[in-house]
C-alpha positions in Angstrom: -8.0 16.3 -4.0 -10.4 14.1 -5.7 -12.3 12.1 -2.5 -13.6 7.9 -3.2 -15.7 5.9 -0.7 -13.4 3.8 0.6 -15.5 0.4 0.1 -17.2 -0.9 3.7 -15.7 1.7 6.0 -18.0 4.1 5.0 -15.3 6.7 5.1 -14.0 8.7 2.1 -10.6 9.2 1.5 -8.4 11.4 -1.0 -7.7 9.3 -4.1 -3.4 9.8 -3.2 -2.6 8.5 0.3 0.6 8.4 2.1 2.6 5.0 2.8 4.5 4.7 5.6 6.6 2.3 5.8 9.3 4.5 5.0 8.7 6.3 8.3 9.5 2.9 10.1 12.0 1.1 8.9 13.9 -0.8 5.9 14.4 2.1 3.4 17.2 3.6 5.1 17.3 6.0 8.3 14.1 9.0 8.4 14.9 10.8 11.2 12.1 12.2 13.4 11.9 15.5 12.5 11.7 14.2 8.7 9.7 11.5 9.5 6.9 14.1 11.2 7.8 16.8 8.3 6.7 14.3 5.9 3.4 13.4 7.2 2.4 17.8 7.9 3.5 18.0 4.0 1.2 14.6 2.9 -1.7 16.5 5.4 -1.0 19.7 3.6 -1.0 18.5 0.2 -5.0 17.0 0.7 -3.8 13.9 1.8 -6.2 11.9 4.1 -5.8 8.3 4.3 -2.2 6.8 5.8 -1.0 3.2 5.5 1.6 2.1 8.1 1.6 -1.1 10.0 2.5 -2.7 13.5 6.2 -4.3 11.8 7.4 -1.5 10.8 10.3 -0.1 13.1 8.8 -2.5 15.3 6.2 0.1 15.2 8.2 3.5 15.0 5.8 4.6 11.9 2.7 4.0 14.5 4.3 5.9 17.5 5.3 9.0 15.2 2.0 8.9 13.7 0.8 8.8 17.0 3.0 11.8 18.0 1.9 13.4 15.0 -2.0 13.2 15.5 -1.5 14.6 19.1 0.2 17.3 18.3 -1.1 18.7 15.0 -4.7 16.4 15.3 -6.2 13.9 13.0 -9.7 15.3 12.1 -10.6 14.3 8.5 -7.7 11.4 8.7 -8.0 7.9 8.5 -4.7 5.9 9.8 -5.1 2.2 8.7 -2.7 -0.2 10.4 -1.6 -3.8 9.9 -1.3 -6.8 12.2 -0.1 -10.5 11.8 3.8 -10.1 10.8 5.0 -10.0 14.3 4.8 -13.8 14.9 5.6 -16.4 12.9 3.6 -16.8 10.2 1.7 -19.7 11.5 -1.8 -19.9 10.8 -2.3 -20.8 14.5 -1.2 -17.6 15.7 -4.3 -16.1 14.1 -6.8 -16.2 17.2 -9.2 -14.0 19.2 -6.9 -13.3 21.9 -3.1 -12.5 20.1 -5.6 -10.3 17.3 -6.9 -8.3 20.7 -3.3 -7.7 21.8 -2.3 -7.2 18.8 -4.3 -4.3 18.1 -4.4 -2.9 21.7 -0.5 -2.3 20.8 -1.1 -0.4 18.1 -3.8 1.5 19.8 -1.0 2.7 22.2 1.2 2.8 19.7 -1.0 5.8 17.4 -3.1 6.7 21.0 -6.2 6.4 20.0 -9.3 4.0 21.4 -10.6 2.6 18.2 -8.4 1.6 15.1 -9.6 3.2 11.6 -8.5 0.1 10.0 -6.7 -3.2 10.6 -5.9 -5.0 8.1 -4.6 -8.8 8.2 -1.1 -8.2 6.9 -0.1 -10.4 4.3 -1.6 -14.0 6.2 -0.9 -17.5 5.0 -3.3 -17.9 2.2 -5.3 -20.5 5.0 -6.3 -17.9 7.1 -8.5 -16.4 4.5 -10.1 -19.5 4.7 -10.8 -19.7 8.0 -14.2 -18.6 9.7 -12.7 -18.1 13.1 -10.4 -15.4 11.8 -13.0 -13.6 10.5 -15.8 -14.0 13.0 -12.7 -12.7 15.8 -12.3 -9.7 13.5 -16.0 -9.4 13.6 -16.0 -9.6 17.1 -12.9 -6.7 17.2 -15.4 -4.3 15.8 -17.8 -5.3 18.1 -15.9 -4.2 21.0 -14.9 -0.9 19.5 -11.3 -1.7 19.1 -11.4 -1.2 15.3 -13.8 0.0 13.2 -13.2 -1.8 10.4 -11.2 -4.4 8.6 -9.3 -5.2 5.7 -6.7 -8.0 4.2 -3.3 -7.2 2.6 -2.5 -9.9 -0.1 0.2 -11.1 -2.2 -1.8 -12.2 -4.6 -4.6 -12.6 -6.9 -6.3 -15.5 -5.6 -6.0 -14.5 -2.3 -7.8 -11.0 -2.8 -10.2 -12.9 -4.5 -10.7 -14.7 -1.5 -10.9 -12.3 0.7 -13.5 -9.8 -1.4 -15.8 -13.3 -1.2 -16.0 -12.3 2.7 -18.9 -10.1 3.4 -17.3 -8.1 6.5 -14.6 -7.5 4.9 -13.9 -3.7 4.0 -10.8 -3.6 2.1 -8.5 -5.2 0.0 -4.9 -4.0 -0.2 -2.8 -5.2 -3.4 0.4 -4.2 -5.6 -0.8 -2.5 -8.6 1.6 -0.3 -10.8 2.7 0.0 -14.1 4.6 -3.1 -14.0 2.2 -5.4 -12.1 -1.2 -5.5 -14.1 -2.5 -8.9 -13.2 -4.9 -7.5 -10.4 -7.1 -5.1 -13.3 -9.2 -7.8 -14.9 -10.3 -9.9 -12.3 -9.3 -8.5 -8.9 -10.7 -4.6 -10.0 -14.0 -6.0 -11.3 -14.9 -8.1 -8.3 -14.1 -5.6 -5.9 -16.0 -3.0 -7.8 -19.0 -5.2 -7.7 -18.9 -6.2 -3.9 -18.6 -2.6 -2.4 -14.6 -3.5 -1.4 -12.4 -0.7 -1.3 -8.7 -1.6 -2.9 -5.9 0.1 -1.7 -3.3 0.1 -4.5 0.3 0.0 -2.8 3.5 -0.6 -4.1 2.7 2.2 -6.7 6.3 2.7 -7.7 7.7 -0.1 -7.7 9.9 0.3 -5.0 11.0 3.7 -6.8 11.9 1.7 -9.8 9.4 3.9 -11.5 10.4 7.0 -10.8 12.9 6.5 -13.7 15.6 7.9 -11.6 17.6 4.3 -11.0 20.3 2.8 -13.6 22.7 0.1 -13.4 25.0 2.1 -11.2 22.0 2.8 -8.7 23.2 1.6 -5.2 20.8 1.5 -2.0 22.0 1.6 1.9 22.7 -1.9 3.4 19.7 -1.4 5.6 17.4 -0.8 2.2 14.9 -4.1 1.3 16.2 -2.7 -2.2 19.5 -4.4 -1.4 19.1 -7.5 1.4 15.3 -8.6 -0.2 16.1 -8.2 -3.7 15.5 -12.4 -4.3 12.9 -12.9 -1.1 15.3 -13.2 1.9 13.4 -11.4 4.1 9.6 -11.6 2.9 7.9 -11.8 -0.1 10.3 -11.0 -3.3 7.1 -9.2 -5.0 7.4 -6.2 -2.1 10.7 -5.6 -4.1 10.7 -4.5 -7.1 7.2 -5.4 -7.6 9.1 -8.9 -7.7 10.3 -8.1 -11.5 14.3 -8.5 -11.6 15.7 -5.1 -11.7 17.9 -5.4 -15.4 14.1 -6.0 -16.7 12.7 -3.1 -14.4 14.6 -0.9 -15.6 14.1 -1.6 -19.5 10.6 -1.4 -18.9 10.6 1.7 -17.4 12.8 3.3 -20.2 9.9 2.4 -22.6 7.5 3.7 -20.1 9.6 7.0 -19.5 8.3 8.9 -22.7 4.6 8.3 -22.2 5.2 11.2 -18.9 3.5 14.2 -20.0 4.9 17.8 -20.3 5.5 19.1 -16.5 5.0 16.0 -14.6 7.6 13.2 -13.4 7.9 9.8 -14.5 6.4 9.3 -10.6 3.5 11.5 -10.9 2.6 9.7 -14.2 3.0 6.3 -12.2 0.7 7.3 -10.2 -2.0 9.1 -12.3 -1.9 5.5 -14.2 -3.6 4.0 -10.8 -5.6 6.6 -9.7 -7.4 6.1 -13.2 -8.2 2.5 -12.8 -11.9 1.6 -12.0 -12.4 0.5 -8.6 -9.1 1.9 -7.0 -10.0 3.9 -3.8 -6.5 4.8 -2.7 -2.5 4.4 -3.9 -0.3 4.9 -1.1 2.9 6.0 -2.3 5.5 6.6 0.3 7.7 9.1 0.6 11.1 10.0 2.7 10.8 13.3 3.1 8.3 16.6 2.4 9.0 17.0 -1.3 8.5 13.3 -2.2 5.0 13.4 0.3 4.8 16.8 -2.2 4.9 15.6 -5.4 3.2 12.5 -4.7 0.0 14.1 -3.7 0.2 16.8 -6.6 -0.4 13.6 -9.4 -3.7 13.6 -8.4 -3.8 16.7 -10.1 -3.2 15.6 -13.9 -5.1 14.4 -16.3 -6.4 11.3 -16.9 -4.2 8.6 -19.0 -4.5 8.9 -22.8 -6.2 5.6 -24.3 -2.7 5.9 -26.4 -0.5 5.5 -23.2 -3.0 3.2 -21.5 -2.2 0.5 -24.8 1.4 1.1 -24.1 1.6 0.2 -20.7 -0.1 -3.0 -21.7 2.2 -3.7 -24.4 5.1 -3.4 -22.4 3.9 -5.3 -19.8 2.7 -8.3 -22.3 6.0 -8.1 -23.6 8.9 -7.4 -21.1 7.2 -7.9 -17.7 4.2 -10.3 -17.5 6.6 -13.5 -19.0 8.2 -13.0 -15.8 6.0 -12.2 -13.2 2.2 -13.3 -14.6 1.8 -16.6 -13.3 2.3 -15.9 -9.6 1.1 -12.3 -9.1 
């Protein structure tokens, strides 16, 4: 698989990753033997770079990652995790101290002494703001908890904001087919500061796999169902935030542009891994073949110019009325 620096880390990282928040919680019950399956198939495949985060399961995807990396090993992997959702999302909660036990969970959680990656997980847009936040992730590094950091944003401004910051090694954003806003500004200043962006959200919540219709139903214990207008967190996790009658006419314009022998998924995918200043897109995946097919889109070829104006067009027309102005 096709490697890219992934911006400060210093690390390089296979241009498909593995998300895994399916592995925690939310998207319906992955047993463990799945769940552990799933990341030996992603390993397999030439993935090395997965996404998880301290919320989810209430860290279940950190302790079977952890169970995973003692048992088959991690050489050649980078795990990047996420901190901040467990409290309240009070800009006060973001200190020195709840940042060092914050991350010393997660250490236990994936056993390991130093974190990959921590990234601030979706923060009130003030904390990017803040000095002190920064200069206590600074001071993370320093003591060997983590090696590096990143931010997770909603969106453009605040990945804006957070590129401006110079210690600052990633940015994770939703970029897919349906949520373009991030290429001409977001792309272009990461590209120029050295920032790594981790494209996540690929699928849009499988929207674009072009396997759902109006009779698609998802368990009660699916974000697809309980967070489909924002009751839980932000609506754009969802979805991508686009309502789903429009999803879905958008993807059956999209659908023909697949080439011969791929899925509507891989093509999804190939779509991000071709846009300049990506280093990873971090589908996730349920079980092996998903983690299987996922990895295997890094292995078409690049987006025509002709499908690349398509995408645009739909988007200008169906998608971007709806969803432009805030993401």
């Amino acid at each position: 698989m096709q490697q890219r620096a992934l911006g400060r880390t210093g690390r390089q990282v296979g241009v498909i990753g593995l998300g895994a928040w399916q592995l925690g919680a939310d998207w319906g019950e992955v047993g463990e033997d799945e769940a552990l399956a799933t990341l030996a198939a992603a390993l397999g495949a030439g993935v090395t770079f997965i996404d998880t985060a301290d919320v989810y399961g209430d860290g279940r995807s950190e302790r079977l990652i952890g169970r995973f990396l003692r048992e088959r090993g991690g050489e050649g992997l980078t795990v990047a995790t996420k901190m901040g959702r467990r409290a309240p999302l009070d800009p006060a909660h973001y200190t020195l101290d709840n940042f060092r036990a914050w991350t010393d969970r997660s250490r236990d959680n994936l056993g390991v002494a130093t974190l990959d990656l921590v990234q601030l997980h979706t923060p009130p847009a003030e904390v990017l703001s803040r000095d002190a936040v920064f200069d206590a992730l600074d001071t993370l590094v320093a003591e060997k908890r983590i090696a590096a950091y990143g931010v997770s944003v909603e969106t453009r401004a605040e990945a804006l904001t957070a590129i401006a910051r110079p210690g600052v090694a990633t940015v994770q954003i939703i970029l897919n087919l349906l949520r373009l806003g991030p290429l001409d500004e977001v792309l272009p200043a990461a590209r120029e500061a050295g920032v790594g962006i981790i494209a996540r959200v690929p699928l849009a919540s499988g929207l674009l796999s072009g396997r759902y219709d109006e009779q698609t139903t998802f368990a009660a214990d699916d974000h697809r169902t309980f967070n489909r207008r924002g009751e839980a967190f932000d609506v754009g996790e969802t979805f991508s935030g686009v309502d789903y009658a429009t999803g879905l006419a958008a993807v059956r314009r999209l659908a023909p542009l697949t080439p011969p022998g791929a899925t509507t998924a891989q093509f999804a995918l190939r779509w991000i891994v071709d846009q300049p200043g990506v280093s990873v897109v971090i589908p996730g995946a349920r079980n092996p073949q998903q983690a299987l097919a996922n990895a295997a889109a890094a292995d078409l070829s690049p987006v025509t110019q002709q499908a690349r104006h398509t995408v645009r067009e739909v988007y200008d027309e169906l998608v971007g009325p709806q969803i432009a102005d805030r993401w």
